[in-house]
C-alpha positions in Angstrom: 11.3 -15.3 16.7 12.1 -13.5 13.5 10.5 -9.9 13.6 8.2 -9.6 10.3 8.8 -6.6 8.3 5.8 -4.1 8.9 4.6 -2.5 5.9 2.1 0.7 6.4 0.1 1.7 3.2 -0.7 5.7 4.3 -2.4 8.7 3.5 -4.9 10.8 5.0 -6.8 11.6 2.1 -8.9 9.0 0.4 -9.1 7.9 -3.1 -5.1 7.8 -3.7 -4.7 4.1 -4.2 -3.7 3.1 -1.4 -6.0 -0.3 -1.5 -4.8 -0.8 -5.1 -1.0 -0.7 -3.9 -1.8 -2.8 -0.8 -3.5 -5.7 -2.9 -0.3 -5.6 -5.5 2.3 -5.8 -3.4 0.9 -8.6 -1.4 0.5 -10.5 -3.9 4.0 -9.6 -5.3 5.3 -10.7 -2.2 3.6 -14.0 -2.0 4.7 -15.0 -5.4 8.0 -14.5 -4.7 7.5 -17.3 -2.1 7.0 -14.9 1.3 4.3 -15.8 4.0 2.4 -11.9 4.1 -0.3 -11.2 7.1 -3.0 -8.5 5.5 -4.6 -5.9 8.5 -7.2 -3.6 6.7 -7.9 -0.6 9.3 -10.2 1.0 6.6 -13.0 -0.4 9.0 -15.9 0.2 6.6 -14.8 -0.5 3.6 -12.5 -3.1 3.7 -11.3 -3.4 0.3 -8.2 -5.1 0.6 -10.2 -7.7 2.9 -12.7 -8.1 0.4 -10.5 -8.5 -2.4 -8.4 -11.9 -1.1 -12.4 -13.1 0.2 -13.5 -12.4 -3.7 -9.9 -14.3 -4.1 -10.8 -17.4 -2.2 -13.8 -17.5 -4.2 -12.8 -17.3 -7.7 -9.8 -19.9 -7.1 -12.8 -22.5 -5.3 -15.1 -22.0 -8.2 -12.2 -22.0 -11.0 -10.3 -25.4 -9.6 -7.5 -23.4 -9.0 -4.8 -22.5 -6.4 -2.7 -19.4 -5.6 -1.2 -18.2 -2.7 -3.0 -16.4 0.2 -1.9 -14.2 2.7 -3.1 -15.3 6.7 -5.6 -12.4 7.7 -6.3 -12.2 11.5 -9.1 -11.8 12.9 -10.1 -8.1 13.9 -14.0 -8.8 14.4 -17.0 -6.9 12.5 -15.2 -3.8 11.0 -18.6 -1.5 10.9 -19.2 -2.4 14.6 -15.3 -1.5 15.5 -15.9 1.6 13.1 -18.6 3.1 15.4 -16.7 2.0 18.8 -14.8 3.8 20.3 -11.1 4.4 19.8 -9.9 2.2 22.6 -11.6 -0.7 21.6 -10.3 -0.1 18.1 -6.9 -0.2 18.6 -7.1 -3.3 21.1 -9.0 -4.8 18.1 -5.7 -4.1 15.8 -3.1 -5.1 18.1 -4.6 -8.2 18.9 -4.5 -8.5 14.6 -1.0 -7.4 15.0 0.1 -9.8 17.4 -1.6 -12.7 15.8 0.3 -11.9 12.8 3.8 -12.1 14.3 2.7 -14.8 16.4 1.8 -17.0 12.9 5.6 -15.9 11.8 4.9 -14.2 8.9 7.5 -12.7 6.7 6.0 -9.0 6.3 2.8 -7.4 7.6 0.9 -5.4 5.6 -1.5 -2.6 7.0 -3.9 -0.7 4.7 -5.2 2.3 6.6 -8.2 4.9 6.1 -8.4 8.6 4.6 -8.1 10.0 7.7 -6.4 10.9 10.7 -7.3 8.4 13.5 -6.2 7.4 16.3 -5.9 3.5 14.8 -3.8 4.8 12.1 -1.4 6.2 14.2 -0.8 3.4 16.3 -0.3 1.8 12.9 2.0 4.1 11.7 4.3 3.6 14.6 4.7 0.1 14.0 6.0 0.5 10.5 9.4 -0.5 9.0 8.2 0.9 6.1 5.1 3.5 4.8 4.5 3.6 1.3 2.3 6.3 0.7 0.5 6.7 -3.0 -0.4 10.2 -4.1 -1.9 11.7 -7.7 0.2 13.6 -9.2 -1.8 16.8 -8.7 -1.1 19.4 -6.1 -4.4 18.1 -4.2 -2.6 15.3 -3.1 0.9 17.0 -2.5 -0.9 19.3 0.0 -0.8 17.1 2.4 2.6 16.8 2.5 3.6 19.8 1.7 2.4 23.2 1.7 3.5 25.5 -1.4 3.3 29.6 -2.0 0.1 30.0 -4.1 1.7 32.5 -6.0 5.2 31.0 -7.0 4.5 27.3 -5.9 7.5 28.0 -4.0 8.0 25.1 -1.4 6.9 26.3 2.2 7.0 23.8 4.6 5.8 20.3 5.5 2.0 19.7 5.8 0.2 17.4 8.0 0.4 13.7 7.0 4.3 14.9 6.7 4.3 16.0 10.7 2.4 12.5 11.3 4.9 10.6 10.2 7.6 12.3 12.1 5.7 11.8 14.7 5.3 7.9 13.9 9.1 8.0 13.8 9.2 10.0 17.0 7.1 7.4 18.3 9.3 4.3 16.8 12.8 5.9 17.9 11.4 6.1 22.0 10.0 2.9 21.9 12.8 0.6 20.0 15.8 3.0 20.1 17.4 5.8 18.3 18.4 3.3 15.7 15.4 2.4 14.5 13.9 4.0 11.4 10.9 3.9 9.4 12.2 4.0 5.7 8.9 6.1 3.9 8.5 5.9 0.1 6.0 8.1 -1.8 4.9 6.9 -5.2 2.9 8.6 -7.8 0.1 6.3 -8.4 -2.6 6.4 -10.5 -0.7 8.1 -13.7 -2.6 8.9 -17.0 -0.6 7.4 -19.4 -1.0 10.8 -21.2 2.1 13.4 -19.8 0.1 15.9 -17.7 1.2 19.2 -18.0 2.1 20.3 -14.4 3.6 17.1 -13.6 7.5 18.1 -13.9 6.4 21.3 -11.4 5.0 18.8 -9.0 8.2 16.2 -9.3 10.4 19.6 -8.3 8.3 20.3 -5.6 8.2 16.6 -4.6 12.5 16.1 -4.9 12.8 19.3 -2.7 10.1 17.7 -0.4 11.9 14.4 0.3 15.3 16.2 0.6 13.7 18.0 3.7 11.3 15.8 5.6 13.3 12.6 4.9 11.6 10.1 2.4 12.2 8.4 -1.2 10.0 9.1 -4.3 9.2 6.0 -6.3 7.4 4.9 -9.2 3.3 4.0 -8.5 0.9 2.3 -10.7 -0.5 3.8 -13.5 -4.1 4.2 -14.2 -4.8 0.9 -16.0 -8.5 -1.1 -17.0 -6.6 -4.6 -16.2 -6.7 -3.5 -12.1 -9.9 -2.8 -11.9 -11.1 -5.3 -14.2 -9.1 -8.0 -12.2 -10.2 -6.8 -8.5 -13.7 -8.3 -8.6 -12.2 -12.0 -9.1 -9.3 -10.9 -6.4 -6.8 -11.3 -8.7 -3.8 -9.3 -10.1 -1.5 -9.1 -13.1 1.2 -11.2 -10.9 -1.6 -13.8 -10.8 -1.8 -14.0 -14.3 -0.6 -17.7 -16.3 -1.8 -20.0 -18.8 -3.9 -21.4 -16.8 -5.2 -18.0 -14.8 -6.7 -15.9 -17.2 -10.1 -14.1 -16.9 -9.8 -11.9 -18.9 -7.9 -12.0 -22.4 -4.3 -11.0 -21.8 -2.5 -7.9 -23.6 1.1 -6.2 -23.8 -0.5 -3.8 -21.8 -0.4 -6.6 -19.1 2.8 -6.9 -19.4 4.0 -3.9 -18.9 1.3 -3.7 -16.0 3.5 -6.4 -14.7 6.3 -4.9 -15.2 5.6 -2.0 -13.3 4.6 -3.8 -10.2 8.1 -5.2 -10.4 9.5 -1.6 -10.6 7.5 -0.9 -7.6 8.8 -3.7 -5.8 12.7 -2.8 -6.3 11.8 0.8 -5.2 10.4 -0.6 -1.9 13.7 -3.0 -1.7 11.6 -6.3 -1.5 12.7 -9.3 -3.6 9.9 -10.6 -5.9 9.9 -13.2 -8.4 7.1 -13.2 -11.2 6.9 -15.1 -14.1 7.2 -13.9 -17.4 3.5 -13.4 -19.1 3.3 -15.7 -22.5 0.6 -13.0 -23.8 1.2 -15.9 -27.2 -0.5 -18.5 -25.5 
């Protein structure tokens, strides 16, 4: 059987975007014609979860039809939440092997703010993390820490030591030829230039240069995705007949950078052009 390709969405600190990616590239992938298992490990919350249910929903109640990704089952997420760690991560790799066993093309794994045990495992499993950060030196602090004085570059910070470790991990249990390729975006843009962003692209060129991964373009901070995430939709969802909401050039170029996104991360994707005319 044909391996799927694993895709982790990390970052130990919340509020990033990593649902927002997960949800976009999934459905990226699906309408360029790949079979995608979803596995949220944000056990509370669930967004990405809840946003293909809402999906399932809107497309019953509209008379309409759009691809899905297969979700396994990993039972109730609160009562996993406040197990133990054990039970936890036999919960996910029961997910896990559901998911190849369906013979899916890719895997998608959201994961928590945090550092748990569940991500880890997780983490490990990945051909590829994508890992969404603000462009503020908040969010680069966990990658990397920089002299408060000089914003000199110090050294890696802690989500960058766990994903050596993931790769530690991958190398002893599949070989010294197996990688994990890691792509950090800046996500959640204004569409205003913010004044300390060229410092923080230095820092983050510098970064990648030393702890091994690729810097890519995000999604910017835009009304259409969260005005689209109740119905459990997305701009690559959009058609004439698939409109909720009144469609823009702003969707457009919504759309187009979910396709930039998608080139970064080296996945095919084939979506429509959006008649915003019609």
């Amino acid at each position: 059987m044909t391996q799927p390709h694993v895709i982790v969405l990390g970052n130990e600190k919340g509020g990033a975007g990593k649902s927002t990616l997960a949800i976009h590239i999934v459905t990226g992938l699906l309408h360029a014609g790949r079979s995608v298992a979803i596995i949220d490990l944000d056990l509370r919350q669930r967004s990405m979860q809840r946003f293909f249910t809402n999906r399932l929903a809107w497309l019953a109640a509209n008379n309409q039809q759009l691809p899905q990704p297969f979700m396994p089952d990993m039972g109730d997420g609160k009562a996993l939440a406040k197990g133990g760690t054990v039970e936890q991560i036999a919960a996910f790799e029961r997910a896990f092997d559901e998911a190849v066993a369906a013979g899916v093309d890719a895997i998608l794994i959201d994961t928590p703010g945090g550092d748990t045990a569940v991500s880890n495992a997780a983490h490990a499993r990945a051909d590829q993390i994508v890992t969404p950060m603000n462009d503020s030196f908040v969010d680069f602090d966990l990658l990397g820490e920089v002299d408060p004085v000089t914003l000199d570059l110090l050294k890696p910070s802690i989500y960058s030591e766990s994903v050596w470790e993931a790769r530690k991990v991958r190398a002893i249990s599949q070989g010294r030829n197996a990688t994990i390729d890691w792509l950090v975006v800046t996500n959640r843009l204004a569409v205003a230039e913010a004044r300390n962003r060229k410092r923080l692209e230095e820092r983050m060129n510098k970064l990648a240069k030393r702890v091994g991964f690729r810097v890519g373009p995000g999604l910017r901070d835009r009304v259409i995705y969260r005005e689209l995430f109740p119905f459990g939709l997305t701009v690559a969802d959009l058609s004439n007949d698939i409109r909720p909401v009144a469609v823009s050039l702003a969707h457009v170029a919504a759309r187009q950078e979910l396709r930039n996104l998608m080139k970064a991360m080296g996945l095919e994707q084939a979506l429509a052009p959006l008649d915003v005319a019609a």
